[in-house]
N, C-alpha and C positions, 0 to 999 in steps of 0.2 A: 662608791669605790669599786662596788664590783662589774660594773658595764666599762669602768673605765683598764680595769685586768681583762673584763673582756674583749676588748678592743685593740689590747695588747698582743693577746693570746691569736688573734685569728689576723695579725700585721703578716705580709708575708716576708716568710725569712730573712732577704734582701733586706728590708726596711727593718727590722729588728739588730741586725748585723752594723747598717749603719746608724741608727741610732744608737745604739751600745759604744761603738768605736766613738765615734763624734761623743759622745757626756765622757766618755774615759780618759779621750785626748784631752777634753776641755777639762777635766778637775786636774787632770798633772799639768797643765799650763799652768793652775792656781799658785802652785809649788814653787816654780821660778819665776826669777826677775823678768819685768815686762820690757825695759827699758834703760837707759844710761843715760843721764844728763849730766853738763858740767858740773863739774862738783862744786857745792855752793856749800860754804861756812864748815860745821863737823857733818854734813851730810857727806855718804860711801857714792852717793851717784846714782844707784840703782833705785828702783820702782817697781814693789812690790807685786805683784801680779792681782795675792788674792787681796790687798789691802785695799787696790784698785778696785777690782769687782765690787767688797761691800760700802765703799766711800765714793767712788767716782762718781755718783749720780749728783754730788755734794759740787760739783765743779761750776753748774746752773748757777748755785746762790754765787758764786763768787766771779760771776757774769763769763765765764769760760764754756757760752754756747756747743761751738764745735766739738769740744772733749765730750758735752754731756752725750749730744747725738750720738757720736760714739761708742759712747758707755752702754745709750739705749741699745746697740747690740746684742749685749746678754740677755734679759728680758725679751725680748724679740726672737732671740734662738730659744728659748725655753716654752714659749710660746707656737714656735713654730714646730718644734715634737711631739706637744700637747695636740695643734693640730694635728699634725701628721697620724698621731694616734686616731685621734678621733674622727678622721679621713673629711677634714676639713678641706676643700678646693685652694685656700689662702696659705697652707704650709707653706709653697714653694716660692710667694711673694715674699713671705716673710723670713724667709730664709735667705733669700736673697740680697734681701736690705740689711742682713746680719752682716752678711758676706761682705757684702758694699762697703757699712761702714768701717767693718774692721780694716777695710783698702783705705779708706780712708786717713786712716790714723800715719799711712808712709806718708801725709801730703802733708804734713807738719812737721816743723823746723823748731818749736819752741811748744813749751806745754805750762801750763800755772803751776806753779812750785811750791806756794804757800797762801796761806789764808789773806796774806795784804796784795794778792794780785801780781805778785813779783811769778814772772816767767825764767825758764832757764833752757838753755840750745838740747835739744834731743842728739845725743853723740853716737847712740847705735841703737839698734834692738835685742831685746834677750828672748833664750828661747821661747821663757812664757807668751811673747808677742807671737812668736810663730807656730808656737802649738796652738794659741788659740785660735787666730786665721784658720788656722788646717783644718781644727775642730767646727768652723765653719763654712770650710770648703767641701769637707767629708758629708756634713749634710746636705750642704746643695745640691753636689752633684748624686750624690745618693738618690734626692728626691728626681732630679732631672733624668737620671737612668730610669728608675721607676716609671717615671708619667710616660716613657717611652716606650719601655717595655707592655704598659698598659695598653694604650693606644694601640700598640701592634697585635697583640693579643685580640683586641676585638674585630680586627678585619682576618 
């Protein structure tokens, strides 16, 4: 644990700043609603943010590929700070596919709604959807300033 504080400790401030911003946007996205679908039976329509994070990955068994992919977003960003810490070369691919997939998620018109496969129309996005993107984009580009700043600094 403590190579991995060390590693923390000597990030430089830029990258401390964004990765702080990026986990703080991403846990109040947890907060609010992700999504709105037609309203189906006593369901409000909405789609929980954080109920998504801990269950979405649940979307695979119910043969709803695309959403999992998706899903793999999170895990992929949490991975990809873990790099970034540990001044892994793959932070910023892996950051990117975070980013990607979460683009992703506009190109869907319908999402699985319940355990028997029944789909329902996606009617808008909540903020939870766009804090988490941002939470996303805060790191990419964060990293991509970085590698920039880096590279220039050695010439």
């Amino acid at each position: 644990m403590k190579p991995f504080l060390n590693s923390i400790k000597s990030l430089p401030t830029s990258l401390k700043i964004t990765i702080g911003l990026s986990l703080f946007i991403f846990i109040i996205s947890l907060t609010q609603p992700s999504f709105y679908v037609e309203h189906v039976g006593d369901s409000d329509g909405l789609n929980d943010s954080f109920f998504l994070f801990l269950f979405g990955w649940m979307s695979f068994l119910g043969g709803a590929y695309i959403p999992f992919i998706i899903w793999l977003a999170n895990p992929v960003f949490f991975l990809s700070i873990i790099w970034t810490i540990n001044n892994n070369a793959h932070s910023l691919k892996a950051a990117l596919y975070s980013t990607s997939a979460a683009i992703l998620f506009l190109q869907l018109d319908t999402i699985m709604t319940s355990e028997s496969g029944s789909t329902s129309k996606i009617i808008a996005l909540g903020i939870g959807y766009k804090l988490w993107l941002t939470s996303f984009l805060i790191l990419t580009i964060g990293l991509i300033i970085n590698l920039f700043l880096m590279k220039r600094s050695t010439f």
